[in-house]
PDB file with one MODEL, atoms N, CA, C and O in Angstrom:
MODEL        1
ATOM      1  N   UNK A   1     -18.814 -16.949  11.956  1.00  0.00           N
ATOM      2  CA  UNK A   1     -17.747 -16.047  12.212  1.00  0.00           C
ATOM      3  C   UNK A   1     -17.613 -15.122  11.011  1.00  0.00           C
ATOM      4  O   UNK A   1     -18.124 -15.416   9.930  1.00  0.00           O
ATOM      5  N   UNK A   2     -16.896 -13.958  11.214  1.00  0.00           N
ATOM      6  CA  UNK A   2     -16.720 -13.083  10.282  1.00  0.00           C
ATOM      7  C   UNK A   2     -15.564 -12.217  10.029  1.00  0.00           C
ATOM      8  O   UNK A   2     -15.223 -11.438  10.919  1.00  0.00           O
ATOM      9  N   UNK A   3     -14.953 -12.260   8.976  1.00  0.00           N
ATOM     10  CA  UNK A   3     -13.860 -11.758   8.990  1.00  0.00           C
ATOM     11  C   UNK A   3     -14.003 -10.686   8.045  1.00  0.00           C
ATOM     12  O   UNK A   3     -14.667 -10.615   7.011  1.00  0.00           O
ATOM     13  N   UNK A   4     -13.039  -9.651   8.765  1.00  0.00           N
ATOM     14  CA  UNK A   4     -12.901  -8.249   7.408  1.00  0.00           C
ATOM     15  C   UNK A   4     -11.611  -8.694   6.667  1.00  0.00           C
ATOM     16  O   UNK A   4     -10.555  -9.191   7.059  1.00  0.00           O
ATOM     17  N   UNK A   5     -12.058  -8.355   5.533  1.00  0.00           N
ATOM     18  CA  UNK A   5     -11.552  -8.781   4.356  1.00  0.00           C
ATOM     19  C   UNK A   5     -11.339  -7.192   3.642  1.00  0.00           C
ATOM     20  O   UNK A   5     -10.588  -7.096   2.672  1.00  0.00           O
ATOM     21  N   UNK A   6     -11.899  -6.220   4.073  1.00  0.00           N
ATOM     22  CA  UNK A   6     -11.618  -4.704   3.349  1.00  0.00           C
ATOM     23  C   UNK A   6     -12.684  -3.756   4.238  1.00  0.00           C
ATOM     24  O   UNK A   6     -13.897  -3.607   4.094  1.00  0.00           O
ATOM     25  N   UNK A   7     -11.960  -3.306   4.997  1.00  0.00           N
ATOM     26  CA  UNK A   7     -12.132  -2.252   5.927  1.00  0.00           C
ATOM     27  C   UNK A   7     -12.754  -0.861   4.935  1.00  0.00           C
ATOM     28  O   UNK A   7     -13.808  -0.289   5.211  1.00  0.00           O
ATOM     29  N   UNK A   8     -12.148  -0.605   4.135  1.00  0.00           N
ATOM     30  CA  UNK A   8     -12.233   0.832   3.373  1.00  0.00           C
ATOM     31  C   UNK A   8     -13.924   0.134   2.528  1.00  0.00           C
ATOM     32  O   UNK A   8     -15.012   0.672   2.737  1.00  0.00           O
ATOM     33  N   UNK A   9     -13.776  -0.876   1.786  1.00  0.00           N
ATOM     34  CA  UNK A   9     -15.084  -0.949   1.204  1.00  0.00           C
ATOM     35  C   UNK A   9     -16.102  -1.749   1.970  1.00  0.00           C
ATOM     36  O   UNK A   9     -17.090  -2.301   1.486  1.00  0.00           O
ATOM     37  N   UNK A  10     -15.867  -1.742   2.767  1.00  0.00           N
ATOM     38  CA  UNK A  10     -16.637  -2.444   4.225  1.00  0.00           C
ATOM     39  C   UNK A  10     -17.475  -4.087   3.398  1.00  0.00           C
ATOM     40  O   UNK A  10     -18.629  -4.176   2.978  1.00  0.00           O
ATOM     41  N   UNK A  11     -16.647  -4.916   3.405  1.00  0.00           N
ATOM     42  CA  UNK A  11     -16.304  -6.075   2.845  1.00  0.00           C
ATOM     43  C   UNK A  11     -16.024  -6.998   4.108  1.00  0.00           C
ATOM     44  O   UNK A  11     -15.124  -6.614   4.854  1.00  0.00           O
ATOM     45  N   UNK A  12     -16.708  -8.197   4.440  1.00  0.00           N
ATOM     46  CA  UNK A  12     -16.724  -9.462   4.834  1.00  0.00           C
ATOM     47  C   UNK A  12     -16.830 -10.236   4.778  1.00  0.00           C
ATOM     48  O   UNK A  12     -18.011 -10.408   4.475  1.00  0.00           O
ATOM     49  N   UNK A  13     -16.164 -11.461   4.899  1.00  0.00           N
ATOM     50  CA  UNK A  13     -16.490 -12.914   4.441  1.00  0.00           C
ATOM     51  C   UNK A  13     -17.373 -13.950   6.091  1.00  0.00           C
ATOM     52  O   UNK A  13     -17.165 -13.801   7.295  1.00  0.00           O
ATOM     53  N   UNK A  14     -18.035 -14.623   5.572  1.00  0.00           N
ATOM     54  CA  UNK A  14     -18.861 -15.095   6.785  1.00  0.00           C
ATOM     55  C   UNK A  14     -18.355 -16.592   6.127  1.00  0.00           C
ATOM     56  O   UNK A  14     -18.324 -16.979   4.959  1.00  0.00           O
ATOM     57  N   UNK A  15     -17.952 -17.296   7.488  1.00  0.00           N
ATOM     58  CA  UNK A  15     -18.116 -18.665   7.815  1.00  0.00           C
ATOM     59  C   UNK A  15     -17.884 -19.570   8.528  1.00  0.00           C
ATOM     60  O   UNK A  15     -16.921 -19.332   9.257  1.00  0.00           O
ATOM     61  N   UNK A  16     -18.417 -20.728   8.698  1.00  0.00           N
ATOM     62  CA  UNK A  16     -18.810 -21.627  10.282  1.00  0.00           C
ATOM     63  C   UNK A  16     -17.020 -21.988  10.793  1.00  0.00           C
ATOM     64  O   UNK A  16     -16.140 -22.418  10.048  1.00  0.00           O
ATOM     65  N   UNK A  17     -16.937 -21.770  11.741  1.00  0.00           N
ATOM     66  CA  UNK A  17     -15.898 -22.156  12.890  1.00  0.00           C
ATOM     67  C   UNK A  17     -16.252 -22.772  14.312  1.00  0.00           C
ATOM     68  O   UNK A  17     -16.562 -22.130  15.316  1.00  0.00           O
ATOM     69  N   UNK A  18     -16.140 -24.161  14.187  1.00  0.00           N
ATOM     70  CA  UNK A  18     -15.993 -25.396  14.784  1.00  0.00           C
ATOM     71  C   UNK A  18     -15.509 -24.635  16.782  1.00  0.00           C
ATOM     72  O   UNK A  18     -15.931 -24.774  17.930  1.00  0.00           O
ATOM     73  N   UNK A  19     -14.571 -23.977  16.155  1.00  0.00           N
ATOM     74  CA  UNK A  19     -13.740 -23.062  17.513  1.00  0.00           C
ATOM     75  C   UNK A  19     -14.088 -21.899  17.361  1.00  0.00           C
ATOM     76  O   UNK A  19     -13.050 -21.237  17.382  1.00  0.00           O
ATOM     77  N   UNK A  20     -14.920 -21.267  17.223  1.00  0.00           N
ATOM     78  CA  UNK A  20     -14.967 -19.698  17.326  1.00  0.00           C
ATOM     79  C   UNK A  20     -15.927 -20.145  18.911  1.00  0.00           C
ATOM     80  O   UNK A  20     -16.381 -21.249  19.214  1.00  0.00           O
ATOM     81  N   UNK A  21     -15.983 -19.026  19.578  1.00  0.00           N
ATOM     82  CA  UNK A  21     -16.467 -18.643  20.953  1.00  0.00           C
ATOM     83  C   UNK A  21     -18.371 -18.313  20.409  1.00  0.00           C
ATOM     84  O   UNK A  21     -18.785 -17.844  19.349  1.00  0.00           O
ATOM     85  N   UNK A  22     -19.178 -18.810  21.684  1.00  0.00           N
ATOM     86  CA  UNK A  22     -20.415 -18.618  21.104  1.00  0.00           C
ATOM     87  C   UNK A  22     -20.734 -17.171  21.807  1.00  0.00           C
ATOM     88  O   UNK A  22     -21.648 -16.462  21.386  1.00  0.00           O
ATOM     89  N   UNK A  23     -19.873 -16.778  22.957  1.00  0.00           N
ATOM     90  CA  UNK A  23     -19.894 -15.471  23.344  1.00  0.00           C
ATOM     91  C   UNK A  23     -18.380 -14.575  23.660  1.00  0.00           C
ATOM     92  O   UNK A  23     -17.594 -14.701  24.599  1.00  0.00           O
ATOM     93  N   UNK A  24     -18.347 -13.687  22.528  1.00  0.00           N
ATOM     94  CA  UNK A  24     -17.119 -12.653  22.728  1.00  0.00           C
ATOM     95  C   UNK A  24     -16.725 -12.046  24.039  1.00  0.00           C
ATOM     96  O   UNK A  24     -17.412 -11.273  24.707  1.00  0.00           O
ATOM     97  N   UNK A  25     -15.112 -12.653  24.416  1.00  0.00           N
ATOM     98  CA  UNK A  25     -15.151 -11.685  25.694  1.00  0.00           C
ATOM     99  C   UNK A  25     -14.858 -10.228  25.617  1.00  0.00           C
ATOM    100  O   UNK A  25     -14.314  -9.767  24.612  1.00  0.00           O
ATOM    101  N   UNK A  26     -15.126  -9.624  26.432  1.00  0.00           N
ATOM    102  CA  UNK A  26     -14.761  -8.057  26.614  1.00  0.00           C
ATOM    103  C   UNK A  26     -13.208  -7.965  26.641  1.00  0.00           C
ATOM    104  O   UNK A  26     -12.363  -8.782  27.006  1.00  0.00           O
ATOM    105  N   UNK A  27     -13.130  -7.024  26.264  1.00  0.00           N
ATOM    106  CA  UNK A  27     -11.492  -6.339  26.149  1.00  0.00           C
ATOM    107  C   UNK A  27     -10.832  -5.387  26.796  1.00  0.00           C
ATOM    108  O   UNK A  27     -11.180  -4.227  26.578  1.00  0.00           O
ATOM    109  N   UNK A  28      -9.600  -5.679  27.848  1.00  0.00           N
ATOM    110  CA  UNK A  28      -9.616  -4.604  28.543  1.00  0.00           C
ATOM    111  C   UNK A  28      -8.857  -3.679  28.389  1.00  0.00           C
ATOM    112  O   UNK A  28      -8.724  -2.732  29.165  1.00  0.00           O
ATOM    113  N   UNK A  29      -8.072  -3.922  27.007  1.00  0.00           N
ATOM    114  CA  UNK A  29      -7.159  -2.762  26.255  1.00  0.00           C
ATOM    115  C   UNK A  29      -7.853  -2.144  24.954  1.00  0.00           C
ATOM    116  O   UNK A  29      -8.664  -2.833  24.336  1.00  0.00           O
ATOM    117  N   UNK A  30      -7.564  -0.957  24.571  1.00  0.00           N
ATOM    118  CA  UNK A  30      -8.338  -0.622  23.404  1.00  0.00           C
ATOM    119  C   UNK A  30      -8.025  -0.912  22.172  1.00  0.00           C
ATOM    120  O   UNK A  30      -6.955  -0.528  21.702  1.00  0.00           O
ATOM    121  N   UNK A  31      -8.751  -1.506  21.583  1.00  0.00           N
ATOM    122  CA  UNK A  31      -9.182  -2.014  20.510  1.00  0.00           C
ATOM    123  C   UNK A  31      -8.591  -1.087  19.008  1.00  0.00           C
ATOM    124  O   UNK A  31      -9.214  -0.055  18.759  1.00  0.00           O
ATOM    125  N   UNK A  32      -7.929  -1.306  18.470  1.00  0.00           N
ATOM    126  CA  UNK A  32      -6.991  -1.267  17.576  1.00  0.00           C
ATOM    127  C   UNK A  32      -7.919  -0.256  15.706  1.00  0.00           C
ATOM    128  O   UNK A  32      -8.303  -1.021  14.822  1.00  0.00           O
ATOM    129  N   UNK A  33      -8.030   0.753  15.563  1.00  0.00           N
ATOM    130  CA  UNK A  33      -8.873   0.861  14.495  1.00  0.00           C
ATOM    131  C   UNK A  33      -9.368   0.202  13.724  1.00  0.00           C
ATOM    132  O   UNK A  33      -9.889  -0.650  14.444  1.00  0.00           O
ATOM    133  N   UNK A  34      -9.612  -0.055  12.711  1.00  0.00           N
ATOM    134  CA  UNK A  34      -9.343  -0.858  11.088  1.00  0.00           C
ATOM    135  C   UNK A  34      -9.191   0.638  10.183  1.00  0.00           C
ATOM    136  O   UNK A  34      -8.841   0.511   9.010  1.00  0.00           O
ATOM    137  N   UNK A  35      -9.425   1.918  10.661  1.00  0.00           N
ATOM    138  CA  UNK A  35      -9.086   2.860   9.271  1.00  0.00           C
ATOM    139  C   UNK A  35      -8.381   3.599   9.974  1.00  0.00           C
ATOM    140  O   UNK A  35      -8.667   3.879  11.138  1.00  0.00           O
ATOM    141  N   UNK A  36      -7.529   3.950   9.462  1.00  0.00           N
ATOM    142  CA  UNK A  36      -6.677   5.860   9.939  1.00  0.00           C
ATOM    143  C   UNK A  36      -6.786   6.705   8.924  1.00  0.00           C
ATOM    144  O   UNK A  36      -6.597   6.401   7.746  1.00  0.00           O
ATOM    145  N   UNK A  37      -7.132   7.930   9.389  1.00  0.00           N
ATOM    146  CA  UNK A  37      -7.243   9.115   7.884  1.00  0.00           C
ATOM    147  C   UNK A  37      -6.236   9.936   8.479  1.00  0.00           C
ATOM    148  O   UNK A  37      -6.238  10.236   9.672  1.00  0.00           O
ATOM    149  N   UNK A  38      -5.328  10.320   7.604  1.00  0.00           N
ATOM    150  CA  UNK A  38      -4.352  10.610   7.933  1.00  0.00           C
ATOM    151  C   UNK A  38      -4.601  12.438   7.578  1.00  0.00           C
ATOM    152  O   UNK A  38      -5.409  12.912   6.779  1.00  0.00           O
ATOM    153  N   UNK A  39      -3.726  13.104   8.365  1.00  0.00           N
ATOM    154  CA  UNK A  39      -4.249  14.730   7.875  1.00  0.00           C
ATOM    155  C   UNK A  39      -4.375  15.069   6.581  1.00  0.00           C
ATOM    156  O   UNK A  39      -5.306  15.804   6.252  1.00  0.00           O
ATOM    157  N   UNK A  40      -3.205  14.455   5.367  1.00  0.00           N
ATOM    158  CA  UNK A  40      -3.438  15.294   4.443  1.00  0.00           C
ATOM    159  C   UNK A  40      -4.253  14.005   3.449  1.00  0.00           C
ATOM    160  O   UNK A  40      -3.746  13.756   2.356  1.00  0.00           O
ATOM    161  N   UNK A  41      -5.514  13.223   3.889  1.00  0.00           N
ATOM    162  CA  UNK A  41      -6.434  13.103   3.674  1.00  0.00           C
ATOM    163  C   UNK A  41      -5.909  11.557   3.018  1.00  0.00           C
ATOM    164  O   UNK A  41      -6.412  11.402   1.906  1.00  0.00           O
ATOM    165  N   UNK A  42      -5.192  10.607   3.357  1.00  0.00           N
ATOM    166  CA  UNK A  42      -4.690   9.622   2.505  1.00  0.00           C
ATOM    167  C   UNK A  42      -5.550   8.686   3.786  1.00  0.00           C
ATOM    168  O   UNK A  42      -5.547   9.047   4.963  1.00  0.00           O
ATOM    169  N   UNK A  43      -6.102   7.722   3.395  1.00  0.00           N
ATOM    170  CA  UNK A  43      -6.511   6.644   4.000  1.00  0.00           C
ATOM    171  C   UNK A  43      -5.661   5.388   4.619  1.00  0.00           C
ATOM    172  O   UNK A  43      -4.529   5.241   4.160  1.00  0.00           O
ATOM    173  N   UNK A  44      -6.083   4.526   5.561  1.00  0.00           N
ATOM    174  CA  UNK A  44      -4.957   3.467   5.609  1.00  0.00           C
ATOM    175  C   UNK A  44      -5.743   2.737   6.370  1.00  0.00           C
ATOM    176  O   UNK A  44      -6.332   3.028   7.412  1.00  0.00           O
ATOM    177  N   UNK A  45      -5.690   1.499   5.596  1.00  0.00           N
ATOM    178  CA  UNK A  45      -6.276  -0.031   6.471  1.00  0.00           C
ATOM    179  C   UNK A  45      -5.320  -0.638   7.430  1.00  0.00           C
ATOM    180  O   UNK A  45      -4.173  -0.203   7.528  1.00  0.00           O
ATOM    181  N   UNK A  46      -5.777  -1.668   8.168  1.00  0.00           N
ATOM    182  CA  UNK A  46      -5.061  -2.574   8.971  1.00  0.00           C
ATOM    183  C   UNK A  46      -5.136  -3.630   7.375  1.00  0.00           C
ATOM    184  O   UNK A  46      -5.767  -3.577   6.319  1.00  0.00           O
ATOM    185  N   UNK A  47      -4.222  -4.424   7.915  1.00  0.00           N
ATOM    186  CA  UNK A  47      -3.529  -5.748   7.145  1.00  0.00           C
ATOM    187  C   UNK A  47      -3.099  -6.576   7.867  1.00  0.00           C
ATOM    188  O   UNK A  47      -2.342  -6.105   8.715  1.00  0.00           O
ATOM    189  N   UNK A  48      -3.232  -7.549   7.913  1.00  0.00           N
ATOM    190  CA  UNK A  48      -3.311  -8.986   8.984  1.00  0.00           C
ATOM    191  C   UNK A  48      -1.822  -9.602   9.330  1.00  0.00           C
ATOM    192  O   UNK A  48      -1.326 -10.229  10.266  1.00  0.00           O
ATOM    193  N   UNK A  49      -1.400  -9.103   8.117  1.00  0.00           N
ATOM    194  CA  UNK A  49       0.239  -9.502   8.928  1.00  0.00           C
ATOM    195  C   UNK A  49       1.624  -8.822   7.621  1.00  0.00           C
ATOM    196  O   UNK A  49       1.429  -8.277   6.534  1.00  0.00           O
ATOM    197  N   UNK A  50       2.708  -9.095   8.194  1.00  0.00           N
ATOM    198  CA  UNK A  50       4.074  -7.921   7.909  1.00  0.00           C
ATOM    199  C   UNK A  50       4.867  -8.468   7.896  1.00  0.00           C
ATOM    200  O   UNK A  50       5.660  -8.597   8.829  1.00  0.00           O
ATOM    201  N   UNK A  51       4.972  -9.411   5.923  1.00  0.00           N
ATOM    202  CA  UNK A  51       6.180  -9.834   5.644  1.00  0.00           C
ATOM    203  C   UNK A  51       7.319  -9.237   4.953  1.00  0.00           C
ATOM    204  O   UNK A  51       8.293  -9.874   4.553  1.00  0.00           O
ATOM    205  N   UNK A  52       7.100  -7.675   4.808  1.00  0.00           N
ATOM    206  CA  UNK A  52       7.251  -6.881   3.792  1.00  0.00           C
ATOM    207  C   UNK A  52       8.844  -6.247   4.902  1.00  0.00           C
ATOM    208  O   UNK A  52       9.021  -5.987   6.092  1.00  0.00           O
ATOM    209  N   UNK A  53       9.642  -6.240   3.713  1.00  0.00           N
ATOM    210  CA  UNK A  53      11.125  -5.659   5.004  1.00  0.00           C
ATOM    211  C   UNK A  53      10.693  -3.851   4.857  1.00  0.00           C
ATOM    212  O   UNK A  53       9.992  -3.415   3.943  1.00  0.00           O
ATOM    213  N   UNK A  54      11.237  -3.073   5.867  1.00  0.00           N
ATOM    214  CA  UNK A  54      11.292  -1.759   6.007  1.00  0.00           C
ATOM    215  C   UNK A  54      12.245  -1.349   6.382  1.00  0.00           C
ATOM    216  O   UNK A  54      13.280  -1.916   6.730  1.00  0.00           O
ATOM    217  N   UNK A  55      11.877   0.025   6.327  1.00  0.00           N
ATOM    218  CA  UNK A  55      13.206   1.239   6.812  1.00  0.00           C
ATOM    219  C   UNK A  55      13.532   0.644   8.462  1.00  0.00           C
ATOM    220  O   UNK A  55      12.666   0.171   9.199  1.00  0.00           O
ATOM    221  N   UNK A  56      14.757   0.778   8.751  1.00  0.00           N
ATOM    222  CA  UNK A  56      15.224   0.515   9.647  1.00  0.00           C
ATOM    223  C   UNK A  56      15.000  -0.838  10.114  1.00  0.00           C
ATOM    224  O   UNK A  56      15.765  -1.073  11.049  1.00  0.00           O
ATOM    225  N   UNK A  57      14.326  -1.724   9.860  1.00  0.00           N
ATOM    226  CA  UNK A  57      13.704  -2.712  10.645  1.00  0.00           C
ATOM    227  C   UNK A  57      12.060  -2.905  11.213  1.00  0.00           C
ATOM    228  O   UNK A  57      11.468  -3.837  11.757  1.00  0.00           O
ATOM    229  N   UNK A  58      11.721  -1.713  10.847  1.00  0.00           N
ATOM    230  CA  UNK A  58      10.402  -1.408  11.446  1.00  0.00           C
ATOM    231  C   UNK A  58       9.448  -2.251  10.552  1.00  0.00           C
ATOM    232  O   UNK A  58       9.827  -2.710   9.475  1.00  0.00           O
ATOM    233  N   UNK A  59       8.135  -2.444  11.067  1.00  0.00           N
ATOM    234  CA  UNK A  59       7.000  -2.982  10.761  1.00  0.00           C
ATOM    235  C   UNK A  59       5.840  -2.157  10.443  1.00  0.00           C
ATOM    236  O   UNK A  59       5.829  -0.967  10.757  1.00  0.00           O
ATOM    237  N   UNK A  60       4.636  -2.840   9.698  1.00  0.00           N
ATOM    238  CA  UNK A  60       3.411  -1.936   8.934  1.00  0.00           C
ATOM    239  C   UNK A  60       2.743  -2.970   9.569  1.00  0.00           C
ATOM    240  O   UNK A  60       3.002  -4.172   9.619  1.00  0.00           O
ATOM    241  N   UNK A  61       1.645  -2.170  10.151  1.00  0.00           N
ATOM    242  CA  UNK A  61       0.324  -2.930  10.072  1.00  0.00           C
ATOM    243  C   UNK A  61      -1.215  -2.615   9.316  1.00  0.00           C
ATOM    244  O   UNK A  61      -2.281  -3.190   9.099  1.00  0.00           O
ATOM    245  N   UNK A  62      -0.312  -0.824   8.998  1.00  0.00           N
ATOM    246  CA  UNK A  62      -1.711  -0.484   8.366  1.00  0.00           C
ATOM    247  C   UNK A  62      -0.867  -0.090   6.651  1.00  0.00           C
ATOM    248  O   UNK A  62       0.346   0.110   6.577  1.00  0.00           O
ATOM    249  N   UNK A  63      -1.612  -0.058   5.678  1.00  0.00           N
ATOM    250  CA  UNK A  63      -1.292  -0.138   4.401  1.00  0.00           C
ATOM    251  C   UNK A  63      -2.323   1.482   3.869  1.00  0.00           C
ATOM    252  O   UNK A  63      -3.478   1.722   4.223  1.00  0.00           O
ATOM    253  N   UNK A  64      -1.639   2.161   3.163  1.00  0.00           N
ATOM    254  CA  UNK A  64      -2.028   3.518   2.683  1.00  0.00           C
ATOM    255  C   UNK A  64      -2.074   3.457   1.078  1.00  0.00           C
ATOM    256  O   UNK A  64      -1.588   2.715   0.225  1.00  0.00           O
ATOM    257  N   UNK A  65      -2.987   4.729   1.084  1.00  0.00           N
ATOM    258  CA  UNK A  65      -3.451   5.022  -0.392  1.00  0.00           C
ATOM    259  C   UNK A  65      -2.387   4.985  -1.083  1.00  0.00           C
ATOM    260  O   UNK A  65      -1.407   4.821  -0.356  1.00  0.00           O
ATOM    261  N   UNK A  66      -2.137   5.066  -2.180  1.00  0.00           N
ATOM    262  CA  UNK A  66      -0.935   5.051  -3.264  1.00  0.00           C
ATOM    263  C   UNK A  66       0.250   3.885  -2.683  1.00  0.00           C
ATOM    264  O   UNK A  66       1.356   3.746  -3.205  1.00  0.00           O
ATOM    265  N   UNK A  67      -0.224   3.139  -1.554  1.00  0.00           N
ATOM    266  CA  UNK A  67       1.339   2.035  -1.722  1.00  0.00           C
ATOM    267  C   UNK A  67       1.741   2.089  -0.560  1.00  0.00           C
ATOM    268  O   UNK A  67       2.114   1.026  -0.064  1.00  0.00           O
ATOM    269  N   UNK A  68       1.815   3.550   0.407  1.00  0.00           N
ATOM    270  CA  UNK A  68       2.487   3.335   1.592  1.00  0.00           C
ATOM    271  C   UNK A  68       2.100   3.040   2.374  1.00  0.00           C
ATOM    272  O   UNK A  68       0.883   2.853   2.358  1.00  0.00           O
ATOM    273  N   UNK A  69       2.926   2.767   3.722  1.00  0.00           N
ATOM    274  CA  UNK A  69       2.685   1.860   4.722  1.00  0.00           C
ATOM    275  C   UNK A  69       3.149   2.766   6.309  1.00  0.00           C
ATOM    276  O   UNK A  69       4.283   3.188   6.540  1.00  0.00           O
ATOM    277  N   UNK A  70       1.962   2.897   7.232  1.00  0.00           N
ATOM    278  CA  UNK A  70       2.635   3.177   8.281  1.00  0.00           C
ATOM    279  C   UNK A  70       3.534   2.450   9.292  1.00  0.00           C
ATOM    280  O   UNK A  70       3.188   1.330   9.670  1.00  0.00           O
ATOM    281  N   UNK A  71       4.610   2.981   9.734  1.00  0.00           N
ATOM    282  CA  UNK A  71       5.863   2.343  10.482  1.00  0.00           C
ATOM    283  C   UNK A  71       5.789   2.279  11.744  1.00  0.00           C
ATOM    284  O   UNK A  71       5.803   3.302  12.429  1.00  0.00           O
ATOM    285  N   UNK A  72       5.708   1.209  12.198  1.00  0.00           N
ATOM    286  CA  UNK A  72       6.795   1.095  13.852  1.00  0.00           C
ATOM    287  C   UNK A  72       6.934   0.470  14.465  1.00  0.00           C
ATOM    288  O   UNK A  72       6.166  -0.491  14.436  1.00  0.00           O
ATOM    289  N   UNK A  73       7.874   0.496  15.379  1.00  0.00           N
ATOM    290  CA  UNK A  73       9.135  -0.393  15.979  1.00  0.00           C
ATOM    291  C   UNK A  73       8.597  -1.559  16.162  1.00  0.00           C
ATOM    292  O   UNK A  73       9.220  -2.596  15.935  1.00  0.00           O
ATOM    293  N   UNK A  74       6.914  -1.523  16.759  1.00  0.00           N
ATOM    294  CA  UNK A  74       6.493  -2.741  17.648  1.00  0.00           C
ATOM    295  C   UNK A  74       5.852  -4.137  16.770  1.00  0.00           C
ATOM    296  O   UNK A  74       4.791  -4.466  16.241  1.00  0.00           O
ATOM    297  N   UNK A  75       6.714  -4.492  16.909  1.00  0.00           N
ATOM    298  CA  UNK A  75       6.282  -6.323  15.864  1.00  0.00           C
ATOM    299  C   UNK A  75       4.815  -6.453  16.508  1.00  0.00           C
ATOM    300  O   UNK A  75       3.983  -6.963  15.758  1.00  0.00           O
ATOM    301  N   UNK A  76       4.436  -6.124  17.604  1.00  0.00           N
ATOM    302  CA  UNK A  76       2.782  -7.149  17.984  1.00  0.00           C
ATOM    303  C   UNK A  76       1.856  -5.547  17.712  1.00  0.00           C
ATOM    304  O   UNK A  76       1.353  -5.087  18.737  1.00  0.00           O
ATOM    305  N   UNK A  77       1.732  -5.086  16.967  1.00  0.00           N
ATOM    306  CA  UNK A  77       1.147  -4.060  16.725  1.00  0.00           C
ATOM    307  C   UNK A  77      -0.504  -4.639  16.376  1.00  0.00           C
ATOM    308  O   UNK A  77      -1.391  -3.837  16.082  1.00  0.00           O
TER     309      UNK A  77
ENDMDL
END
């Protein structure tokens, strides 16, 4: 199995799972980035989970250059 560990420096860790599937099923919703480039050129990863409090209540799933974090409403993002 393989997990991203850093999307931006294209970084993975490989190792055996007892329960991982020996064949991936297909997906019938679309599949979620790992990068966003944002217009005025700032980058932003996904991040695996959102213990971090925010404006209003809202949630990050992706984490940006210099610190920030994109927002919104939906906890299963």
């Amino acid at each position: 199995m393989q997990c991203i560990v850093d999307p931006v420096g294209e970084r993975a860790i490989e190792f055996d799972s007892p329960t991982a599937p020996q064949q991936l099923e297909p997906r019938e919703d679309e599949a979620l980035p790992l990068l966003v480039e944002l217009p005025y050129g700032a980058v932003c990863a996904t991040i695996s989970h959102d213990h971090d409090q925010h404006w209003k209540g809202m949630f990050s799933w992706y984490r940006c250059d210099g610190g920030s974090e994109l927002l919104t409403p939906d906890p299963s993002c």
